[in-house]
C-alpha positions as a printed NumPy array, in Angstrom:
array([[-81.145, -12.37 , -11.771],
       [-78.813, -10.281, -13.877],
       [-81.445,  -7.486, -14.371],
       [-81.676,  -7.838, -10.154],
       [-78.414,  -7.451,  -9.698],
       [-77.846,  -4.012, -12.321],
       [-80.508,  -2.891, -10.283],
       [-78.991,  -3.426,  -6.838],
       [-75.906,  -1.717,  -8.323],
       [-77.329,   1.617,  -9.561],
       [-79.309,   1.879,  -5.848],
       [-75.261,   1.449,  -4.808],
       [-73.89 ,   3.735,  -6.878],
       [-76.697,   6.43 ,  -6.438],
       [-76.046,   5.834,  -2.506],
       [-71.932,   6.003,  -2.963],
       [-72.411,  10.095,  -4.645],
       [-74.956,  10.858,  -2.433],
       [-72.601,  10.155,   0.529],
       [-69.427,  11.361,  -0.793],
       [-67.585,  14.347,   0.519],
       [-68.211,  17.983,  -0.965],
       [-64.491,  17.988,  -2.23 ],
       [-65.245,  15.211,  -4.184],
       [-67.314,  16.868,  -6.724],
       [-65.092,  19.633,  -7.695],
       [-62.56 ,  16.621,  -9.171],
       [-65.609,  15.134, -10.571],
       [-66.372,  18.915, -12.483],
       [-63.066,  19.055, -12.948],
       [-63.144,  15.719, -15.174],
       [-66.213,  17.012, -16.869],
       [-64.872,  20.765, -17.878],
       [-61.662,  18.463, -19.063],
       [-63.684,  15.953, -21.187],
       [-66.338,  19.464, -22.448],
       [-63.278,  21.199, -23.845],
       [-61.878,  18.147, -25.588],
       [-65.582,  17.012, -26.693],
       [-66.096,  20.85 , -27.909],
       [-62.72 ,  20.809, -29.43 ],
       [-63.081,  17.603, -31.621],
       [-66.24 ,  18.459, -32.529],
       [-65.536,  21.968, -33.887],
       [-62.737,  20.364, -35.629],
       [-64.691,  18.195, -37.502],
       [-67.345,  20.729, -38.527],
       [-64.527,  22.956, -40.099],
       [-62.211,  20.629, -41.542],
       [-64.815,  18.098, -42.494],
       [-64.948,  19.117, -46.077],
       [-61.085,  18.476, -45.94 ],
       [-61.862,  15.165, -44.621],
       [-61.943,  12.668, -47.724],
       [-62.887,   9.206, -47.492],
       [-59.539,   7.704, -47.507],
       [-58.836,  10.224, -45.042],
       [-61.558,   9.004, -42.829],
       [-60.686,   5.06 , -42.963],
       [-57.123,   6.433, -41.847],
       [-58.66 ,   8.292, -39.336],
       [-60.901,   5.465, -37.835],
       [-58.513,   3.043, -37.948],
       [-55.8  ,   4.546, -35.445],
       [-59.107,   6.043, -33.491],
       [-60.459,   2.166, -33.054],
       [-56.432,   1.335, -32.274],
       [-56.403,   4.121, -29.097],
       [-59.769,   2.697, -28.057],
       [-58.419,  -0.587, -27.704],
       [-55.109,   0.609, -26.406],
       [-56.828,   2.975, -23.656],
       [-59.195,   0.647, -22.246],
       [-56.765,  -1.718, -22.089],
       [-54.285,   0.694, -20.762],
       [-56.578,   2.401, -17.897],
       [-58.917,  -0.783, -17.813],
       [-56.401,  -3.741, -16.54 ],
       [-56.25 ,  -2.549, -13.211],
       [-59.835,  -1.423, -13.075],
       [-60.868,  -4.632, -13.794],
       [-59.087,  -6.557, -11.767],
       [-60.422,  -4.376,  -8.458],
       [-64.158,  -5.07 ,  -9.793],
       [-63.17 ,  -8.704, -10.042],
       [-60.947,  -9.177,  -7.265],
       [-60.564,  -6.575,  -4.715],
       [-64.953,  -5.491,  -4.213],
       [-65.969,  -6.141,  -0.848],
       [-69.526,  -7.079,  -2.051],
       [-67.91 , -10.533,  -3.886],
       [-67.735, -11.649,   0.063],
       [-71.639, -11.496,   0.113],
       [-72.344, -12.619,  -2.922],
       [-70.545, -16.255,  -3.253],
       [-72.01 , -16.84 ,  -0.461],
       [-75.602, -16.68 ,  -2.429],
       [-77.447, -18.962,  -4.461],
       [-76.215, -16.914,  -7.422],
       [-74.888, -18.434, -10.955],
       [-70.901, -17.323, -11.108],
       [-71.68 , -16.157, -14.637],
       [-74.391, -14.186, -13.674],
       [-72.338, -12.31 , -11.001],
       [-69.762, -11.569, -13.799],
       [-72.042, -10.192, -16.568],
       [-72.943,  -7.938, -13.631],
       [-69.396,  -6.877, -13.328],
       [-69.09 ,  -6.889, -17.159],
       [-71.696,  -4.75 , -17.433],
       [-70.31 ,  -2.496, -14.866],
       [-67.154,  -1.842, -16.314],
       [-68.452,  -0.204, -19.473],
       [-69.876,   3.217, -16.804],
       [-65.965,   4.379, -16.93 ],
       [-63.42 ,   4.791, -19.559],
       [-65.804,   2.724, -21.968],
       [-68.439,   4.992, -21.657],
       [-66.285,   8.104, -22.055],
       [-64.43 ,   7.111, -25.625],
       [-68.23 ,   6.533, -26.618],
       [-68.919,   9.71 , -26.607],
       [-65.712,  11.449, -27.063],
       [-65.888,   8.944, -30.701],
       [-69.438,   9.067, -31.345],
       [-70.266,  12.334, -30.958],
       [-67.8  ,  13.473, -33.682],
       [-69.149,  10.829, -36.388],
       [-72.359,  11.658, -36.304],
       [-71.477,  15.475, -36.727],
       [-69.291,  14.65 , -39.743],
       [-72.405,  12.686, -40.854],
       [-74.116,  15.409, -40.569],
       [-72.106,  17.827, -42.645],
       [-71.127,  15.185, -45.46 ],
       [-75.112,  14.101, -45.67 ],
       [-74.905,  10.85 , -45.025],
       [-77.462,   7.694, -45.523],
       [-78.925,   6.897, -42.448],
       [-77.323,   3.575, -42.679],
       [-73.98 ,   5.189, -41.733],
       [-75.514,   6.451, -37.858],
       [-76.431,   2.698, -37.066],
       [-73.445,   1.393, -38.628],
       [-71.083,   3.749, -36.207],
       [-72.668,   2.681, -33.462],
       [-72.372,  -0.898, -33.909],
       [-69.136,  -0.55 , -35.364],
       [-67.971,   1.81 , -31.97 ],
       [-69.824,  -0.641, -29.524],
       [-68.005,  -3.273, -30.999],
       [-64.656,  -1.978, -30.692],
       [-65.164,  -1.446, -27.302],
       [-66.247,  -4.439, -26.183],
       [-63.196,  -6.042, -27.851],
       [-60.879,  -3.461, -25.493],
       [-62.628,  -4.322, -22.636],
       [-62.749,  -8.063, -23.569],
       [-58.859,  -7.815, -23.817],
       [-58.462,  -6.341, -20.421],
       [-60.977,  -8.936, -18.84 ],
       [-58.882, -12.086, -20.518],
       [-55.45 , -10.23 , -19.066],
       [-57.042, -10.85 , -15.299],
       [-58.832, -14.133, -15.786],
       [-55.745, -15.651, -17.124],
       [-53.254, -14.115, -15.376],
       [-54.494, -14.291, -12.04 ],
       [-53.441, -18.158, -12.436],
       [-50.082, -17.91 , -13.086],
       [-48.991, -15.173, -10.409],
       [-48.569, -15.198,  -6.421],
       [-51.801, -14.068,  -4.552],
       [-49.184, -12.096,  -2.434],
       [-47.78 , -10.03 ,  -5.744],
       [-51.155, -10.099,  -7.618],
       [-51.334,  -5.88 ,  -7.031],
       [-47.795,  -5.119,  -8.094],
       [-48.292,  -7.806, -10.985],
       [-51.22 ,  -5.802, -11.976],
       [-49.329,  -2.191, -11.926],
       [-46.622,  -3.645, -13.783],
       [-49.033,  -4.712, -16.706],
       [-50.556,  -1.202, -16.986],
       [-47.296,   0.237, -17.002],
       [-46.666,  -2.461, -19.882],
       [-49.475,  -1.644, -21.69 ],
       [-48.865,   1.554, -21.873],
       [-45.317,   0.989, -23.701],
       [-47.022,  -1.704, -26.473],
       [-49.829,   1.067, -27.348],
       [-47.565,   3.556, -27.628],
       [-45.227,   1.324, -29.943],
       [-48.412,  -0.189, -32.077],
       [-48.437,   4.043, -32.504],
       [-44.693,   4.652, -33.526],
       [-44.778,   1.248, -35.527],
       [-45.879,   2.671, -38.781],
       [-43.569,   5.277, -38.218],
       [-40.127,   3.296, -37.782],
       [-40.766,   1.227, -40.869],
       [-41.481,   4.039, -43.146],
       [-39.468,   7.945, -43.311],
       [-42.655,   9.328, -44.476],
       [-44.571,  11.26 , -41.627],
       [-48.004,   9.784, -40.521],
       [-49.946,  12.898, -41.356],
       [-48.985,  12.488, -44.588],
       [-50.027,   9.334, -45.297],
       [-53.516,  10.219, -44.152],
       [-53.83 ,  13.158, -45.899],
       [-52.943,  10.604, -49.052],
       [-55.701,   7.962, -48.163],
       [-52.535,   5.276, -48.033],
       [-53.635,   2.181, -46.325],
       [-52.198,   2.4  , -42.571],
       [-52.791,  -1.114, -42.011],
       [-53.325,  -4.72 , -43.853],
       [-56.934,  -5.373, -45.103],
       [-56.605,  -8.547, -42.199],
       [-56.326,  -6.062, -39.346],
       [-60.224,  -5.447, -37.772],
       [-59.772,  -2.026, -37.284],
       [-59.594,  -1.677, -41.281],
       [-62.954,  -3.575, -40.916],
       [-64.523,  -1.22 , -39.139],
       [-62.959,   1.692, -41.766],
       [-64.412,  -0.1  , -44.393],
       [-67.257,  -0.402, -42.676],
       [-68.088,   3.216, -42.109],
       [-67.029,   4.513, -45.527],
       [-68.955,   2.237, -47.36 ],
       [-71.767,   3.447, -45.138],
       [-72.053,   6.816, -46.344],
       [-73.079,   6.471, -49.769],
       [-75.888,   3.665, -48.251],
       [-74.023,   1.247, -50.274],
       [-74.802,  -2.728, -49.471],
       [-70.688,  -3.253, -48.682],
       [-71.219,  -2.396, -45.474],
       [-72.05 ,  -5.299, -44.487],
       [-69.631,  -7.957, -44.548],
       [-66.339,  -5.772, -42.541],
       [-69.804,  -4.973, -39.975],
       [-70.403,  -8.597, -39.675],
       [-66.648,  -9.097, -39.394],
       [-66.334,  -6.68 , -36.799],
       [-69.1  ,  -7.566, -34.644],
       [-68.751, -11.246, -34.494],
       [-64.902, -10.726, -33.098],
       [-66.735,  -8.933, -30.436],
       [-68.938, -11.499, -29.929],
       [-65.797, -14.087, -29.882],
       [-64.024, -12.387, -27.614],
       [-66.647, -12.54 , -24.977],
       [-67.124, -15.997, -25.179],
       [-63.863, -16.717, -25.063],
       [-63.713, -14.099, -21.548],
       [-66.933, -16.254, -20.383],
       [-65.298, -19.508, -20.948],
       [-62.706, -18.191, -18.193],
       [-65.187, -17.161, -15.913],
       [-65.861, -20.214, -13.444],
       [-61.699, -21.249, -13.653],
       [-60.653, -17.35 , -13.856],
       [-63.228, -15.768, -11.42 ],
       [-64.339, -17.827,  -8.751],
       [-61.185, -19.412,  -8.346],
       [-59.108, -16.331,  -8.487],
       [-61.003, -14.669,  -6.122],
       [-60.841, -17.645,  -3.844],
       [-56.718, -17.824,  -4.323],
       [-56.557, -13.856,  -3.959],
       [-58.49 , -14.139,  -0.751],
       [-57.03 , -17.103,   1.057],
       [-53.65 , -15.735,   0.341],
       [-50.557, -18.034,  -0.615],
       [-50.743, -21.764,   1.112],
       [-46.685, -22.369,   0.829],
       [-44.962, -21.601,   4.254],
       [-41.375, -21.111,   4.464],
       [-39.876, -23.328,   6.335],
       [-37.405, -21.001,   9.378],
       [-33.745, -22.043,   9.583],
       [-32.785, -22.719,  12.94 ],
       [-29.887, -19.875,  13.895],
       [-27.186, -21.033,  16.28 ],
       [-25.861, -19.609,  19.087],
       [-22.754, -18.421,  17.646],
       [-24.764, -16.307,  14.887],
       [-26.582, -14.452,  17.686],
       [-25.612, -10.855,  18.241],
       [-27.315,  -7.873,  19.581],
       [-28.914,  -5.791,  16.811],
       [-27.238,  -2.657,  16.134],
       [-29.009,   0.481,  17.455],
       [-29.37 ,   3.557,  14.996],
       [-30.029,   7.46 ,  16.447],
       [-33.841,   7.826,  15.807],
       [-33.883,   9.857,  13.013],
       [-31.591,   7.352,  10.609],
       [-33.763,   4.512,  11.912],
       [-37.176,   6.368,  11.109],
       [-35.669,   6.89 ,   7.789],
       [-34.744,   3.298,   7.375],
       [-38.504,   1.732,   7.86 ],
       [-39.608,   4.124,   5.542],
       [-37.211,   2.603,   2.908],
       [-38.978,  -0.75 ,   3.63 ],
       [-42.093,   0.104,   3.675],
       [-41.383,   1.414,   0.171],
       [-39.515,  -1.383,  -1.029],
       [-42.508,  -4.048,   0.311],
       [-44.688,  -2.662,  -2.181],
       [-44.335,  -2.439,  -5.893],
       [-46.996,   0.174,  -6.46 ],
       [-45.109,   2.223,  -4.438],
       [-42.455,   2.783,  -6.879],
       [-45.415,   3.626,  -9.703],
       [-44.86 ,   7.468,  -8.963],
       [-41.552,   6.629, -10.962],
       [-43.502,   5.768, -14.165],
       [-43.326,   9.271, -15.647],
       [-39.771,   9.096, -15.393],
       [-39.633,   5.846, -17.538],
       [-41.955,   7.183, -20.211],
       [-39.731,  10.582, -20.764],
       [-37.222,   8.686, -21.25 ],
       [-38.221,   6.269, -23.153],
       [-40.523,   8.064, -25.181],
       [-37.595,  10.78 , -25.769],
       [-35.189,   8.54 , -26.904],
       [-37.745,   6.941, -29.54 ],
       [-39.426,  10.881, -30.359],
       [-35.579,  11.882, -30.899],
       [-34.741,   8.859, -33.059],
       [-37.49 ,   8.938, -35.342],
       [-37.375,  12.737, -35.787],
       [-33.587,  12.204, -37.578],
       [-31.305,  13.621, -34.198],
       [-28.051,  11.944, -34.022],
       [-25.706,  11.564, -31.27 ],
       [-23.139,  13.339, -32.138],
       [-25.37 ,  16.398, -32.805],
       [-25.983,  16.527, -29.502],
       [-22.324,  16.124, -27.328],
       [-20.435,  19.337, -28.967],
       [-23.   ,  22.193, -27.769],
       [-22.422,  21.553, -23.501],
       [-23.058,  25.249, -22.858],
       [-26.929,  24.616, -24.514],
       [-27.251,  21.264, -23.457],
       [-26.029,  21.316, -19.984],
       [-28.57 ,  24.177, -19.013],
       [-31.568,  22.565, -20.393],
       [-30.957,  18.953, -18.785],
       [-30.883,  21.066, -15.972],
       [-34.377,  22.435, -16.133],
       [-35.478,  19.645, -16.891],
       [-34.416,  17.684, -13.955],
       [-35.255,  20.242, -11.577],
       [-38.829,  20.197, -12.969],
       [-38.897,  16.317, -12.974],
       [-37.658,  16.642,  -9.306],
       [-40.474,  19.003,  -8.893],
       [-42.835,  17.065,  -9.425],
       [-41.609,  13.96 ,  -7.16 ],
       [-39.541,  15.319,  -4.101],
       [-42.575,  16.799,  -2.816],
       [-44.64 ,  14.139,  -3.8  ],
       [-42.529,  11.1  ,  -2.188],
       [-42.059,  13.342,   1.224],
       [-45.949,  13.988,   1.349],
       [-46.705,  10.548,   1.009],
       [-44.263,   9.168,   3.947],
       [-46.943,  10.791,   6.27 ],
       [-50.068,   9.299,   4.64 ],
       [-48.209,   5.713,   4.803],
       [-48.62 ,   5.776,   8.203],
       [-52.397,   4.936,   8.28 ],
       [-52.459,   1.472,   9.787],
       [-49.238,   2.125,  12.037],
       [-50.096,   4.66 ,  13.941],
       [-50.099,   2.844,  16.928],
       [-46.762,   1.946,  16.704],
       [-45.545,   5.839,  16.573],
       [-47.732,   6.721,  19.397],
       [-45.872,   4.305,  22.289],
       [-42.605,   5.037,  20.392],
       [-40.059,   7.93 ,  22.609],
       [-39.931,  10.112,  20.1  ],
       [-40.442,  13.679,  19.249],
       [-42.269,  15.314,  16.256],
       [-38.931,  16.424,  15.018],
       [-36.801,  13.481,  14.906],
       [-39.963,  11.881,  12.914],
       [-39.916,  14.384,  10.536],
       [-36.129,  14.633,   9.723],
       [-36.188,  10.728,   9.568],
       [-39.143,  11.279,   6.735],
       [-37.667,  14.082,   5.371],
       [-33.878,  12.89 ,   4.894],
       [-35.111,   9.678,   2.637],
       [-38.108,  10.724,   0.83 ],
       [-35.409,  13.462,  -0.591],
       [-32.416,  10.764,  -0.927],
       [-34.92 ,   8.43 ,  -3.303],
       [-35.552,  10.747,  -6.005],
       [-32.012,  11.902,  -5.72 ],
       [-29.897,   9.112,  -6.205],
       [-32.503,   7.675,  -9.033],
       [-32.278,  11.187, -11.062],
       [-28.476,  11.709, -10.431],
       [-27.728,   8.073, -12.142],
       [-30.066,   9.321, -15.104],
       [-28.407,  12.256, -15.079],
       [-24.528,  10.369, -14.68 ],
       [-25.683,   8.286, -18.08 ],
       [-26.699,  11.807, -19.576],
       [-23.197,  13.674, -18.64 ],
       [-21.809,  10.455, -20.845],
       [-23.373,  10.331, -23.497],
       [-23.29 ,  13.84 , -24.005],
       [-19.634,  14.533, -23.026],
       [-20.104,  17.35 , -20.262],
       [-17.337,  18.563, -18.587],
       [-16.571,  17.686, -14.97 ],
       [-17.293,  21.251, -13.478],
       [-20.59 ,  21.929, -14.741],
       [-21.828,  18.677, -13.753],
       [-21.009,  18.373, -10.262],
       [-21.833,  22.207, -10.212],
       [-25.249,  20.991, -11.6  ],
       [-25.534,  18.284,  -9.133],
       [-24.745,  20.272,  -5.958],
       [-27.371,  22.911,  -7.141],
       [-30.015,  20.312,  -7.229],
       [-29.139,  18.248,  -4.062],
       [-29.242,  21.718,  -2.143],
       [-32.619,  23.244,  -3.79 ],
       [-34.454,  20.049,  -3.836],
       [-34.159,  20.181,  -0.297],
       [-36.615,  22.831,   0.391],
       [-39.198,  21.025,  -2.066],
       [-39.233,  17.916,   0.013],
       [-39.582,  19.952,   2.984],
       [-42.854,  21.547,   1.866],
       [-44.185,  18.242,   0.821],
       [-43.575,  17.322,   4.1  ],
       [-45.216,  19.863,   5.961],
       [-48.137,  19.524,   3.132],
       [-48.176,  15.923,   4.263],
       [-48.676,  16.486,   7.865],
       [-52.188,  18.564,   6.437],
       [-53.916,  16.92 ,   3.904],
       [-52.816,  13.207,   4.32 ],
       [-54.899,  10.404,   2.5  ],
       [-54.433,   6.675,   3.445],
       [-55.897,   3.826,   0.547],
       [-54.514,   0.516,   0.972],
       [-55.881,  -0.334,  -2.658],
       [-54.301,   2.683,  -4.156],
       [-50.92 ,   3.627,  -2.716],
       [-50.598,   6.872,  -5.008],
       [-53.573,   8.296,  -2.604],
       [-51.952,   9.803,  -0.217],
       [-53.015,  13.376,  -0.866],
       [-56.305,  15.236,  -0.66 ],
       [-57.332,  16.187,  -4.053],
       [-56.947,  20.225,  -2.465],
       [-53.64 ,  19.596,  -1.211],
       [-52.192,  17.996,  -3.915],
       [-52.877,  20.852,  -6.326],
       [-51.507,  23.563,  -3.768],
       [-48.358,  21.093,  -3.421],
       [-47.744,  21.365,  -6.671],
       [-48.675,  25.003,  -6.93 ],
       [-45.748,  26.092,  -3.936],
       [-43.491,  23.369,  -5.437],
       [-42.917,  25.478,  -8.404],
       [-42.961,  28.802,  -7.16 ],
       [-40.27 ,  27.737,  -4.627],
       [-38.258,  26.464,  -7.513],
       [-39.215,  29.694,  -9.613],
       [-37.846,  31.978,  -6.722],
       [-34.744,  29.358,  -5.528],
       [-33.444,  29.37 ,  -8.923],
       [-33.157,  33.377,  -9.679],
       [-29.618,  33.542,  -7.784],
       [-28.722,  30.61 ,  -9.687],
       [-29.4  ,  31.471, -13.449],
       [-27.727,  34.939, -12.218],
       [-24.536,  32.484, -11.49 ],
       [-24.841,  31.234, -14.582],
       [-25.806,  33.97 , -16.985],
       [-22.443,  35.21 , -19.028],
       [-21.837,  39.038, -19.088],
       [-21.501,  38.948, -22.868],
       [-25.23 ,  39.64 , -22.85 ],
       [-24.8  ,  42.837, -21.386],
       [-24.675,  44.911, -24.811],
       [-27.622,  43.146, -26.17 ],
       [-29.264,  43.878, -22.667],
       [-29.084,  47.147, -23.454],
       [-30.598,  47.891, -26.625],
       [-33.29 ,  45.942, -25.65 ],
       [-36.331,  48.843, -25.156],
       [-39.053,  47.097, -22.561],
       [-40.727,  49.435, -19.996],
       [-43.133,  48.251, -17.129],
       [-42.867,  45.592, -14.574],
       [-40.52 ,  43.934, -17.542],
       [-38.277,  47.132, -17.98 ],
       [-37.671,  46.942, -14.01 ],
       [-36.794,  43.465, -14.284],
       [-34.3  ,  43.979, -16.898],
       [-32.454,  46.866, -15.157],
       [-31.898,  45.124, -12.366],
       [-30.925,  41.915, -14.34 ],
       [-28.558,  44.454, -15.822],
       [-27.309,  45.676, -12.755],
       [-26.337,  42.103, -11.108],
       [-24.974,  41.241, -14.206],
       [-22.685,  44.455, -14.239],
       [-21.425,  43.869, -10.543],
       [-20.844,  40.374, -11.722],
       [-18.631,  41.631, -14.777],
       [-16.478,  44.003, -12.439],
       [-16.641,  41.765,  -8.921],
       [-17.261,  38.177,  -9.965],
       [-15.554,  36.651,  -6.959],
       [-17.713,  38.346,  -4.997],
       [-20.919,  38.271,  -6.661],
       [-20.544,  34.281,  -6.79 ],
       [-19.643,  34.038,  -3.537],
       [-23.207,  36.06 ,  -2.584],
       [-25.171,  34.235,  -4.796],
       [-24.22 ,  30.912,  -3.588],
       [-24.917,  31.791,  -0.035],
       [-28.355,  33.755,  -0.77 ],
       [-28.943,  30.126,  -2.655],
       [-28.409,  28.125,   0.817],
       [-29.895,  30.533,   3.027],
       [-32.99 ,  30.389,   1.074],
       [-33.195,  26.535,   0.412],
       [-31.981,  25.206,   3.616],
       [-34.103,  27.994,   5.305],
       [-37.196,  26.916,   3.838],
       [-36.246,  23.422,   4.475],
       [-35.476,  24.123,   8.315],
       [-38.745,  26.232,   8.268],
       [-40.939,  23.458,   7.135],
       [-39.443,  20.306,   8.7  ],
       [-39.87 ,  21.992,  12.195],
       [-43.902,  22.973,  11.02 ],
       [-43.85 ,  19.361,  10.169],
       [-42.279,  18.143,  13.893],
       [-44.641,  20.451,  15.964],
       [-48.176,  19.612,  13.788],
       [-46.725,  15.603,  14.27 ],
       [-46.343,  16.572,  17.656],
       [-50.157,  18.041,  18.282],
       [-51.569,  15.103,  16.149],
       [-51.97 ,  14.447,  12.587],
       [-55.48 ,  13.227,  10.975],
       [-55.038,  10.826,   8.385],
       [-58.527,   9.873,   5.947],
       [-58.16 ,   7.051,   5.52 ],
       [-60.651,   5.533,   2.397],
       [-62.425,   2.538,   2.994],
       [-63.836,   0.876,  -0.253],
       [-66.937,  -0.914,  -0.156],
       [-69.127,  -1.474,  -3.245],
       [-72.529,   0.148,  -1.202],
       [-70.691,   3.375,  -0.215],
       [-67.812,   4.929,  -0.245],
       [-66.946,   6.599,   2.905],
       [-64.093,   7.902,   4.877],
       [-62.602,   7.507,   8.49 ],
       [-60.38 ,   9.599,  10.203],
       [-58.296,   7.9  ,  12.165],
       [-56.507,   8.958,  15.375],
       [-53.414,  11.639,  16.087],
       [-49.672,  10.668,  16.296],
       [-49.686,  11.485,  20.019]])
């Protein structure tokens, strides 16, 4: 039955690229020209520096390479998992079968490993057996990597498996998605410290404790089995073995102990995930006396208000945040470990100040235009409600446009509150800083929006879809060349004249040597007229952002008003297709 079922799901899968979209397979040689280069890079690494490459250096080596294994597939694997388990439209037809639950989950066990399994196989195996190769291995050492490597994966992918069967028990059906972003997004943060962990208990750098064959880890961790393992390999010796047995019976463990879950973790789950949660909530009776007439917003605040709570129903929809998290919490920990104090960093303000700044307008970058595109792809099971709705294409698009910018901003201006403390900026500068952003961030939400109204993408199991692959590259494309061209008048503002005489002697002809004279130039009418000169530059600054964003937001109103097509992705496990649903108006 199991050998049926593999079957049934290649003819699928075959079936699901054959019917998929041209657009689709650029991303798909996108992926593969990303994985070549690495592939090509690791490899030609080895071959040079495999001389270099001792055998204490290798057990170093394979031990943190088995660790990001395990952390990746458990990383980019929990949520995958849990959609194979949970969310596949084929589990309706298939309970429903005279099919063994067990045999329906090796099927899906299986399954898994064509993904992020299948890559680290041969982004790992590939480079062994070339550093085989040059070191002239026995031919014990090419079997014993690939047991060793299918091992290690299977006890990653057992991990993530045991994460859904167990959890799926102890959480709401109703928050089961959210619960499941928030554990990749946990995930993430316990690789990344099993990483840094070495690190923060000893001053000396990881690099060179490879390079010195010092053991990274106890002899009772497995992935100094599977080190052991492979070095002993080389020579052909017999100690292979015993860390190879080691190794491959905790893979073997593991998935028993996943299969022992299956009929109370599977079945079950997918039963509680699909008749929803069974407690109702009782309503409390309102008296008369707490009856009043609801209070009536102007359309575009109201607009701007459901989008809020359609946002805040859904966790995932605060995932685009993530990045956010990880710079800072990944800075913080980079900046402690590398020695930086504190106090190193609060006297400098004029070299500190600018570069927060570049870096929040690049974080906001990235977002504003983001968060504004999506609040038109979120509208993919509502339309109907905006089409018997009196309102125009404008007031629809100011509504979207006024809080997919506020979001971002009031998030990144608390960050960047905390920052001004810590650091000690002056008062000036910051709110300076802060009225700069909250007027050129403007114009990147507005061409988000506009983007939005183009290229919109609805998928209720993936709420960070709401972009075509196309569009989403040019948004991020115009994003930055509006801030590139938004921010001239303002580094202008803040350039001092003292660099004038340097300015000078600098000798640069070409398209650079016409840049720098009339750098030079603004800079000299700022030295003899600076009232002036600021005064200009703020106002070419407005003109520019709130012109784009006026621009844009009415593009936005009149496309809304014509009709917007939304694809919306329908997941099935036979196909793959897409539907385009209906216009606005």
């Amino acid at each position: 039955m199991i050998q049926l079922l593999l079957r049934n799901q290649w003819k699928m899968a075959i079936n699901t690229l054959r019917t998929q979209r041209k657009v689709n397979y650029l991303s798909y040689l996108i992926v593969a020209v990303v994985l070549g280069a690495l592939l090509y890079f690791l490899s030609r690494s080895v071959w040079k520096m495999g001389s270099m490459i001792t055998e204490p250096v290798l057990a170093g080596l394979v031990s943190y390479g088995s660790l990001a294994a395990i952390g990746f597939i458990i990383l980019l694997g929990v949520p995958q998992v849990f959609k194979s388990l949970y969310a596949a439209t084929d589990l309706n037809l298939l309970f429903t079968m005279p099919i063994k639950t067990r045999h329906i989950f090796w099927v899906k066990y299986i399954q898994s490993f064509i993904g992020i399994p299948l890559l680290l196989f041969i982004l790992f195996l590939i480079p062994l057996y070339l550093y085989g190769i040059l070191m002239s291995a026995h031919f014990l050492y090419y079997a014993v990597a690939l047991l060793a490597l299918l091992s290690v994966l299977i006890i990653g992918l057992s991990i993530a498996y045991l994460f859904n069967l167990a959890l799926i028990q102890l959480i709401p059906a109703n928050r089961a998605n959210e619960f499941m972003t928030m554990m990749s997004f946990l995930s993430g943060i316990l690789v990344y410290l099993m990483f840094m962990l070495p690190t923060y208990l000893d001053d000396q750098p990881l690099s060179d404790k490879l390079l010195q064959g010092l053991p990274l880890f106890p002899e009772w961790v497995p992935v100094t089995w599977v080190s052991d393992a492979l070095v002993t390999s080389i020579s052909g010796s017999a100690g292979f073995i015993v860390p190879l047995a080691m190794t491959v019976a905790l893979a073997i463990i593991f998935m028993l102990i996943t299969f022992m879950l299956v009929e109370k973790g599977f079945r079950t789950g997918w039963i509680k995930l699909s008749e929803g949660t069974s407690t109702k909530k009782k309503k409390k009776k309102i008296s008369a006396s707490k009856l009043k007439a609801p209070t009536l917003h102007h359309p575009i605040i109201a607009v701007g208000k459901k989008e809020f709570y359609a946002i805040k129903r859904d966790m995932r929809e605060w995932l685009i945040f993530m990045p956010i998290i990880f710079f800072i919490v990944f800075g913080v920990i980079g900046a402690l470990s590398g020695g930086a104090k504190l106090s190193d960093l609060q006297g400098p303000n004029q070299i500190t100040w600018p570069i927060a700044q570049g870096i929040l307008l690049f974080v906001y970058a990235m977002f504003n235009g983001q968060i504004a595109s999506s609040s038109i792809a979120r509208e993919g099971k509502s339309i109907w409600i905006l089409r018997i709705l009196p309102l125009s294409g404008r007031d629809i698009a100011l509504g979207k446009l006024w809080i997919s910018w506020l979001i971002p901003f009031i998030i990144l201006t608390i960050i960047e509150i905390i920052v001004a403390i810590f650091l000690k900026w002056s008062l000036l500068p910051f709110i300076g800083g802060v009225a700069m952003k909250m007027v050129i961030t403007l114009g990147i939400s507005g061409i988000g929006l506009w983007l939005g109204t183009i290229g919109a993408k609805h998928n209720p199991n993936n709420p960070q879809q709401r972009l075509k692959f196309s569009t989403s590259l040019i948004l991020l494309l115009a994003s930055y060349i509006y801030l590139i061209i938004a921010l001239i008048p303002y580094i202008l503002l803040i350039l001092p004249t003292d660099i004038l005489d340097p300015l000078q002697d600098a000798s640069v002809t070409g398209f650079w040597g016409g840049v720098l004279n009339i750098v030079m130039a603004l800079l000299s009418w700022k030295a003899a007229h600076p009232i002036i000169v600021w005064i200009v530059g703020v106002v070419i600054m407005l003109v520019f952002s709130l012109g784009v964003t006026y621009l844009f937001t009415i593009l936005s109103g009149r496309k809304i008003d014509k009709g917007v097509e939304i694809e919306i992705v329908r997941n099935t496990s036979s196909a793959s297709f897409s539907k385009k649903s209906g216009k606005f108006f």
